[in-house]
C-alpha positions as CSV (number, residue, x, y, z in Angstrom):
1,X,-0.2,-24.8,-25.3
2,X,1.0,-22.8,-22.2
3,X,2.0,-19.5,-23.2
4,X,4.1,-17.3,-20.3
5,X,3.9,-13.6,-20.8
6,X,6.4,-11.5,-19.0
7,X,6.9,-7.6,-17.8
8,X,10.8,-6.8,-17.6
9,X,12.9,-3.8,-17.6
10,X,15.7,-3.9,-19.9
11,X,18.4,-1.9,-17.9
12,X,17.1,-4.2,-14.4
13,X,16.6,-7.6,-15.1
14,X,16.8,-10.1,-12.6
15,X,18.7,-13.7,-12.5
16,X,15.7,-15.7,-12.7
17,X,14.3,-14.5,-16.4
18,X,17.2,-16.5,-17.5
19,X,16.3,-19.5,-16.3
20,X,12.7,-19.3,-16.8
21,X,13.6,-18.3,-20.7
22,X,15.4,-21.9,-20.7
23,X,12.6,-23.4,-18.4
24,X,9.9,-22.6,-21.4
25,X,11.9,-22.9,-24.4
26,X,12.9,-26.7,-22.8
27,X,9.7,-28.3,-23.2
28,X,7.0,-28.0,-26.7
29,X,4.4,-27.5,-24.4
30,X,5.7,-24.1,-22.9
31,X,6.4,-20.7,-25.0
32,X,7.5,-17.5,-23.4
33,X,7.7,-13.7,-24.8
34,X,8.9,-10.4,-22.5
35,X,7.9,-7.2,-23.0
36,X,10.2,-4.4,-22.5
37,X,9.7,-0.9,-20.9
38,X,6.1,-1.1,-21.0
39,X,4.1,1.5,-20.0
40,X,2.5,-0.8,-17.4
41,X,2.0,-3.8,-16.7
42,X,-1.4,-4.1,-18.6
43,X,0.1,-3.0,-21.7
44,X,3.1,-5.7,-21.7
45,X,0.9,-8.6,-21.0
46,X,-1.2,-7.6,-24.0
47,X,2.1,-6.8,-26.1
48,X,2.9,-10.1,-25.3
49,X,-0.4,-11.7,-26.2
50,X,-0.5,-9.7,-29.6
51,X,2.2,-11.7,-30.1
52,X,1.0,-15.4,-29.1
53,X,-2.0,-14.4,-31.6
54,X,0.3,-14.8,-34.6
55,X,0.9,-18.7,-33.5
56,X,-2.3,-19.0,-33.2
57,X,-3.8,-18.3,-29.8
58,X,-6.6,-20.5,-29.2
59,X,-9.7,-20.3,-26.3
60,X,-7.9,-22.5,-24.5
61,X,-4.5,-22.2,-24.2
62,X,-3.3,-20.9,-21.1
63,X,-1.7,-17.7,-20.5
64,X,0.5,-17.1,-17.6
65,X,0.9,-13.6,-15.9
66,X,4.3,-14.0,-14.5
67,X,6.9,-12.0,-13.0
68,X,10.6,-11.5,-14.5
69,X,11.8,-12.5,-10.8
70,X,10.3,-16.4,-10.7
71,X,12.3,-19.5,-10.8
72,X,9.8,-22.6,-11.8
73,X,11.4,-25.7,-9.9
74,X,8.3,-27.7,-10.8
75,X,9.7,-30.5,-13.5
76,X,7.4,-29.3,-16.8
77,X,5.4,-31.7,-16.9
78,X,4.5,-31.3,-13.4
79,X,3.3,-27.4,-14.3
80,X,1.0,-28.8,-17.2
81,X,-0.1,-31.3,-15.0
82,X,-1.3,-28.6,-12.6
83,X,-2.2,-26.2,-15.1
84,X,-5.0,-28.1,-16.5
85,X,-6.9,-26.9,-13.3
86,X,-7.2,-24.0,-15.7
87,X,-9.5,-25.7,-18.2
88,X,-11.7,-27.0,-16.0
89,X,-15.8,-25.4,-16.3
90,X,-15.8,-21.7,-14.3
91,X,-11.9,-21.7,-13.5
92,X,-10.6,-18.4,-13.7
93,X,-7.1,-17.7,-12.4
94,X,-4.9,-20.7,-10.4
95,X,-2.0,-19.2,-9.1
96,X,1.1,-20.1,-6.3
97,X,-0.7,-18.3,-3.5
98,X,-3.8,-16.5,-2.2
99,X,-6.3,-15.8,0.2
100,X,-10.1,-17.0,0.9
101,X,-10.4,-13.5,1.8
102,X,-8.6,-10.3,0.9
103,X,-7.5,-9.0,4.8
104,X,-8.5,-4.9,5.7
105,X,-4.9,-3.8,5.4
106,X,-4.9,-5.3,2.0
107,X,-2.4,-7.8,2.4
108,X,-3.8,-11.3,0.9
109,X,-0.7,-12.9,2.8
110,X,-1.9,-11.8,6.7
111,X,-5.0,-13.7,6.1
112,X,-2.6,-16.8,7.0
113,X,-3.2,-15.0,10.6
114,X,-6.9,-16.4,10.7
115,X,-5.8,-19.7,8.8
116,X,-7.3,-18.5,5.4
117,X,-4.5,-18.2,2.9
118,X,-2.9,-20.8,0.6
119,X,0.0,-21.6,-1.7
120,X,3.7,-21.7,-0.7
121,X,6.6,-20.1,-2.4
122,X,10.3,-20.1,-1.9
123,X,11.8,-16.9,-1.4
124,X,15.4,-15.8,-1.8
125,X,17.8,-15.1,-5.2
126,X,19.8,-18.8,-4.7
127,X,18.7,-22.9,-4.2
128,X,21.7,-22.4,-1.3
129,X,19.8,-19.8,0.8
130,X,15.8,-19.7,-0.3
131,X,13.6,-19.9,2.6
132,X,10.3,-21.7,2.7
133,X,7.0,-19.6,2.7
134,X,4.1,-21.6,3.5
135,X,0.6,-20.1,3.5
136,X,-1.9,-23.0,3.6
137,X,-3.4,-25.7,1.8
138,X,-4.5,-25.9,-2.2
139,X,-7.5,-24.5,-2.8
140,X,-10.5,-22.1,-3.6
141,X,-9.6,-18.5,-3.2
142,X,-10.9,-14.8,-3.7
143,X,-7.8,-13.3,-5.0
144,X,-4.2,-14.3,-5.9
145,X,-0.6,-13.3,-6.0
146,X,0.3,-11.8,-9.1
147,X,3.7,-13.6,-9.4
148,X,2.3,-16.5,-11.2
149,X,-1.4,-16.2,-12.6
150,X,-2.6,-18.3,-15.8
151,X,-6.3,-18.6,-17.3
152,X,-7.2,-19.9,-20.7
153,X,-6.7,-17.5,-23.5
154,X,-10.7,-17.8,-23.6
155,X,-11.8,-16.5,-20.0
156,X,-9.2,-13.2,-20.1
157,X,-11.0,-12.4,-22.8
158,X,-14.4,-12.2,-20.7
159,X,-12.5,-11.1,-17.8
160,X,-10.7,-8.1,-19.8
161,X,-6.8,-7.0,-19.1
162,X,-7.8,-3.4,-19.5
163,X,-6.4,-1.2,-16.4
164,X,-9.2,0.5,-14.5
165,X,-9.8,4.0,-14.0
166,X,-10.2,3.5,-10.5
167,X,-6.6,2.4,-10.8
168,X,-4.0,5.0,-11.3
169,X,-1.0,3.4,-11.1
170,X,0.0,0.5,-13.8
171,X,1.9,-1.5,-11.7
172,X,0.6,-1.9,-8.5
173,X,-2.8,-3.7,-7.2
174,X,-3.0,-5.8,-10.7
175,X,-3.1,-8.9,-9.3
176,X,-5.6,-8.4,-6.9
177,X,-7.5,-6.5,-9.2
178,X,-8.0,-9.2,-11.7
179,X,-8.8,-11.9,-9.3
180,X,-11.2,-10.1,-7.3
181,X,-12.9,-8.9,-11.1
182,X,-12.8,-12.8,-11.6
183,X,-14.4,-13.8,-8.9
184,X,-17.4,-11.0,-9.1
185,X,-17.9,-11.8,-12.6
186,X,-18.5,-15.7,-11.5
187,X,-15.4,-17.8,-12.2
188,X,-13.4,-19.3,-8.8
189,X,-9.5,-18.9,-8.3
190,X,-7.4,-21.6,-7.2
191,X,-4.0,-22.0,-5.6
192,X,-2.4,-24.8,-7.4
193,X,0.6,-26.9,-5.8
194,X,3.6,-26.0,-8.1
195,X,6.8,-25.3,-7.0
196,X,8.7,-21.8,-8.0
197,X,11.4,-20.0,-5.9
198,X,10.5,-16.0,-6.1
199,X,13.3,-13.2,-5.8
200,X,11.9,-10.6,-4.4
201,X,11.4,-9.8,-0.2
202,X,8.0,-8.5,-0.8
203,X,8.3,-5.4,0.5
204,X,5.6,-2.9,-0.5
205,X,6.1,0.8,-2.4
206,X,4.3,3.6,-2.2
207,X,2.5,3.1,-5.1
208,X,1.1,-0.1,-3.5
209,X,-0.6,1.7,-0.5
210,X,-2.3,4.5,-3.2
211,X,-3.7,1.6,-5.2
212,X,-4.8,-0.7,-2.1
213,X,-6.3,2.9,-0.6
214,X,-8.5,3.1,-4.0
215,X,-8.7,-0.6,-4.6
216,X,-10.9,-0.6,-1.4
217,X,-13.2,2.2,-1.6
218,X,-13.6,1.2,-5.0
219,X,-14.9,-2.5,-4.1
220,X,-16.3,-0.9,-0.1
221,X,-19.8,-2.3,-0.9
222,X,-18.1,-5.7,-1.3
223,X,-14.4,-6.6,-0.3
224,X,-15.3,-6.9,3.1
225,X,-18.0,-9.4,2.7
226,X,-16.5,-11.3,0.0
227,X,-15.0,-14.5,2.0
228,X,-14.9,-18.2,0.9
229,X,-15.2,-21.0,3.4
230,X,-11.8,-22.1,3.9
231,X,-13.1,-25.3,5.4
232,X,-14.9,-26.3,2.9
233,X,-12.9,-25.0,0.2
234,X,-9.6,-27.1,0.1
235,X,-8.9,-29.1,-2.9
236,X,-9.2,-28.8,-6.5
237,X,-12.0,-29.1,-9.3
């Protein structure tokens, strides 16, 4: 079973929840719950995930960290296709899009400047206007966007979704966060080819900067050197 696990605010929901409630309640395979108002966003994924438990939750389902702003326009049995990636030995996170390595300024996305990122995403709020955002090829990465993130129910356990001191802010730095926290602790990432259309322009609040600021001195001793060989790292398990 897949199980999506959305953060949303009830007075600001965008278009797309809609239709990704009807994307997951349209297939057995899929299951989706939102959390409301959460006090971050690590508290509403495991609000959510309380809530899978009581189905049950087994090691191996998947959960997917998604955003309330995603339109999946992968057919579902495409998505479970890709998914499985998930299950495979030492997967942790398979994602949309990501970098081999995470860039000094803290953007995953300028490490297309060097050749090194992957995935591709349409952005925009309609089919009519979206605009293609191609980053690279499928593949191996270090860290991941956190608009679409799944991993078996069984290796977020190991990998914990407990925010982190260093971490002030509940909202901001997450994704990168957990992937990097994946990839220390011994599982590899993957971008995975599936198709969504994302609302939102990307554009970066305060509270991003802060976290990236003590995201990096946090991880100084490593972030720097942590790279994957984008060569040799194309393709999936």
């Amino acid at each position: 079973m897949i199980y999506f696990s959305v953060c949303t605010r009830q007075d600001k929901q965008p278009k797309s929840l809609d239709k990704l409630v009807k994307y997951c309640n349209s297939d057995e395979a899929l299951r989706i719950q939102v959390a409301y108002d959460a006090k971050s966003i690590y508290e509403g994924h495991k609000e959510n995930i309380e809530l899978f438990k009581r189905m049950p939750l087994e090691a191996n389902d998947i959960i997917v960290l998604c955003h309330d702003d995603l339109e999946i326009l992968s057919k579902p049995e495409d998505l479970v296709e890709n998914l499985r990636v998930a299950r495979k030995p030492n997967v942790g996170f398979v994602g949309l899009a990501g970098s081999c390595y995470l860039p000094r300024d803290g953007g995953w996305w300028n490490a297309r400047n060097t050749g090194d990122a992957r995935g591709f995403v349409f952005q925009g709020s309609n089919h009519e206007t979206m605009t293609p955002n191609y980053f690279g090829k499928s593949g191996q990465v270090v860290v991941l966007d956190g608009c679409f993130m799944a991993i078996t129910y069984g290796n977020l356990q190991k990998i914990g979704l407990e925010q982190p001191e260093y971490l002030e802010t509940g909202w901001d730095f997450y994704d990168i966060h957990l992937t990097y926290k994946a990839h220390l602790d011994g599982f590899s990432n993957y971008v995975v080819p599936i198709i969504a259309m994302h609302e939102s322009p990307g554009m970066m609040r305060d509270g991003w900067f802060a976290a990236k600021e003590k995201f990096q001195r946090h991880h100084a001793s490593t972030i720097h050197h942590a790279k994957l060989p984008t060569d040799k790292t194309h393709g999936l398990p």
